[in-house]
LUMGU-609597 format. One record per residue (C-alpha): residue number from 1; residue in three letters; x, y, z. Coordinates in steps of 0.5 Angstrom, whole numbers. Layout:
- NUM Ala X Y Z
...
This chain:
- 1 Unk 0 0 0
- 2 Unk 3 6 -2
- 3 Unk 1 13 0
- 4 Unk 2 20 -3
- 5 Unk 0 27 -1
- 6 Unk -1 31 -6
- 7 Unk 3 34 -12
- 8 Unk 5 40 -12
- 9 Unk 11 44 -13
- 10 Unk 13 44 -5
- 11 Unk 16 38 -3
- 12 Unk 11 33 -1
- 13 Unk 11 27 5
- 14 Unk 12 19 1
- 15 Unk 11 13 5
- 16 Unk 12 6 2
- 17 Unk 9 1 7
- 18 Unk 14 -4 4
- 19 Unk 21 1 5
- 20 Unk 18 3 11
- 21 Unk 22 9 10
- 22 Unk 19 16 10
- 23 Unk 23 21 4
- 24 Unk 21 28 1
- 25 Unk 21 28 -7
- 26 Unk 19 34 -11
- 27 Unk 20 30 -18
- 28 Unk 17 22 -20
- 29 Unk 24 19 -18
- 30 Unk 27 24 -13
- 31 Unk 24 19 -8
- 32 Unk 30 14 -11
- 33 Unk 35 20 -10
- 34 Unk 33 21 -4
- 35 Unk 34 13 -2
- 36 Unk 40 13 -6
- 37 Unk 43 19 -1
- 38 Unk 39 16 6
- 39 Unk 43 9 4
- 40 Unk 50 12 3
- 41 Unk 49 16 9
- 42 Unk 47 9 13
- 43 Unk 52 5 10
- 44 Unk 58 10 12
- 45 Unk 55 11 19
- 46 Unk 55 4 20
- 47 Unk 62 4 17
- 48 Unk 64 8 22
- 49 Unk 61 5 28
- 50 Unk 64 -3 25
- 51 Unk 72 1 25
- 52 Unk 70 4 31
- 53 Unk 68 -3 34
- 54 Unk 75 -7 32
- 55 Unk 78 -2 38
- 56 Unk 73 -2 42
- 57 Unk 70 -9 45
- 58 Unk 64 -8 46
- 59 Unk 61 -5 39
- 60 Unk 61 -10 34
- 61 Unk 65 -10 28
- 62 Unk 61 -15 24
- 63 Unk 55 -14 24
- 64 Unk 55 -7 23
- 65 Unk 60 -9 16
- 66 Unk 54 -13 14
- 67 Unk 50 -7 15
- 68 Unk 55 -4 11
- 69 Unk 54 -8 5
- 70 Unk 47 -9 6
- 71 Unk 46 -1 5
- 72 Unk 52 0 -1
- 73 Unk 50 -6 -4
- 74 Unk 43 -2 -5
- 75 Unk 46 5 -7
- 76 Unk 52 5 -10
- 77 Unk 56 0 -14
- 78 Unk 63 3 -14
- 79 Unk 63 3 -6
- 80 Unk 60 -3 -5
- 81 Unk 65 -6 -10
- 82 Unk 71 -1 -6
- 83 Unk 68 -5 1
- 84 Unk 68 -12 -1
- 85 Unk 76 -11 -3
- 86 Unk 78 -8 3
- 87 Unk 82 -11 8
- 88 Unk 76 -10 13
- 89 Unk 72 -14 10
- 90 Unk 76 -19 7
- 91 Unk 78 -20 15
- 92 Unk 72 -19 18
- 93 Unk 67 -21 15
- 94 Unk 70 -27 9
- 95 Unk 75 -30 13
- 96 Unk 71 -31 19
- 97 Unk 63 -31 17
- 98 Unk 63 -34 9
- 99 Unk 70 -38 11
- 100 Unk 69 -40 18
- 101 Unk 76 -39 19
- 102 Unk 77 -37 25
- 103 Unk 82 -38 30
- 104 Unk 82 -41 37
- 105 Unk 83 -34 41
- 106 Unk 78 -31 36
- 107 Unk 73 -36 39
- 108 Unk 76 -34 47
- 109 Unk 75 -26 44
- 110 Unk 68 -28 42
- 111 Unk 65 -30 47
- 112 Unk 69 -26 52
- 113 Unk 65 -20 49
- 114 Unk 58 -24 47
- 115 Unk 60 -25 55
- 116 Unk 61 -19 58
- 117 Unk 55 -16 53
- 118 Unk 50 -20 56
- 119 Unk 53 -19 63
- 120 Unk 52 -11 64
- 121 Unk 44 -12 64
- 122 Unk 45 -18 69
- 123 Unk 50 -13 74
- 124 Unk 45 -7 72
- 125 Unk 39 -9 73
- 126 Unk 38 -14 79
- 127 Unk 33 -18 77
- 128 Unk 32 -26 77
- 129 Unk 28 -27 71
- 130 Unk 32 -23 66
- 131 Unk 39 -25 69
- 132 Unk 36 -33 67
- 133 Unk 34 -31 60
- 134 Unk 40 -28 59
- 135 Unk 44 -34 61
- 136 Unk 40 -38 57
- 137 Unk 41 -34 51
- 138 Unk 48 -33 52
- 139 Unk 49 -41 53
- 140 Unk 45 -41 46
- 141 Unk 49 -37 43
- 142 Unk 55 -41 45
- 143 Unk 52 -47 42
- 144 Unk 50 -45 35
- 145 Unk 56 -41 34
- 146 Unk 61 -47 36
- 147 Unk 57 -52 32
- 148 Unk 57 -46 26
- 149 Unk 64 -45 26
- 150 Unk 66 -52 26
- 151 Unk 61 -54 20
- 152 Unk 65 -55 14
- 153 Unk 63 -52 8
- 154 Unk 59 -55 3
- 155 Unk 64 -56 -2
- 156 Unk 69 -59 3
- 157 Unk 64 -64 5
- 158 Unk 62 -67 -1
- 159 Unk 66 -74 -3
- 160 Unk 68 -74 -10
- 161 Unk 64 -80 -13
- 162 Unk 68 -86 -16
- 163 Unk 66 -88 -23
């Protein structure tokens, strides 16, 4: 469902239920502009904030590189492909997601920070029902993490056939 207020010449209100993303437009495809633009100033903030995170512990570096290319993918091909050909993505999001390629002490820091992340609610707020979910959560976490990291990919896996 689409709504759209007015057509005249002052910038006017778009909302698309689907994008759920509120712009101003003033031409047939400004609203695409004005998604391009909101996209590329995502994608940095979270570029931003994702090399910020390989300093600081507790902001998460490969989520918000994900969100990166999720963002330039959509708006731009010339930093989506820059992205993707960096050592930061080749580090932190080839290596460790796609590959599975991570070190032991990569898994200790993981977790470390997984830890102390889940941790901080359970310190500030003293309550018995929250620090229980977040003990569970955490131990899900553990879980599904190792048995992801120890799966190997699909094409290490298959066994040539013999004729």
């Amino acid at each position: 469902m689409e709504l759209y207020v007015g057509k005249t010449e002052q910038p006017q209100l778009w909302y698309n239920d689907d994008s759920l993303i509120f712009t101003l437009f003033n031409e047939s495809d400004g609203h695409i502009r004005m998604k391009k633009f909101l996209y590329i100033s995502l994608g940095s903030f979270t570029f931003g904030l994702g090399t910020l995170g390989i300093f600081l512990p507790i902001l998460p570096t490969t989520v918000f590189y994900l969100l990166t290319a999720f963002f330039w993918m959509r708006s731009s091909e010339k930093l989506y492909t820059r992205f993707i050909n960096s050592s930061y993505y080749q580090k932190y999001i080839q290596e460790s997601i796609v590959e599975k390629k991570i070190t032991p002490l990569g898994r200790v820091k993981l977790f470390t920070t997984l830890f102390i992340i889940f941790a901080i609610p359970c310190l500030i707020v003293r309550n018995p029902f929250m620090t229980m979910t977040l003990s569970f959560v955490y131990v899900v976490h553990l879980i599904a993490l190792n048995l992801y990291f120890n799966k190997k990919n699909g094409k290490e896996t298959e066994k040539p056939e013999r004729s």
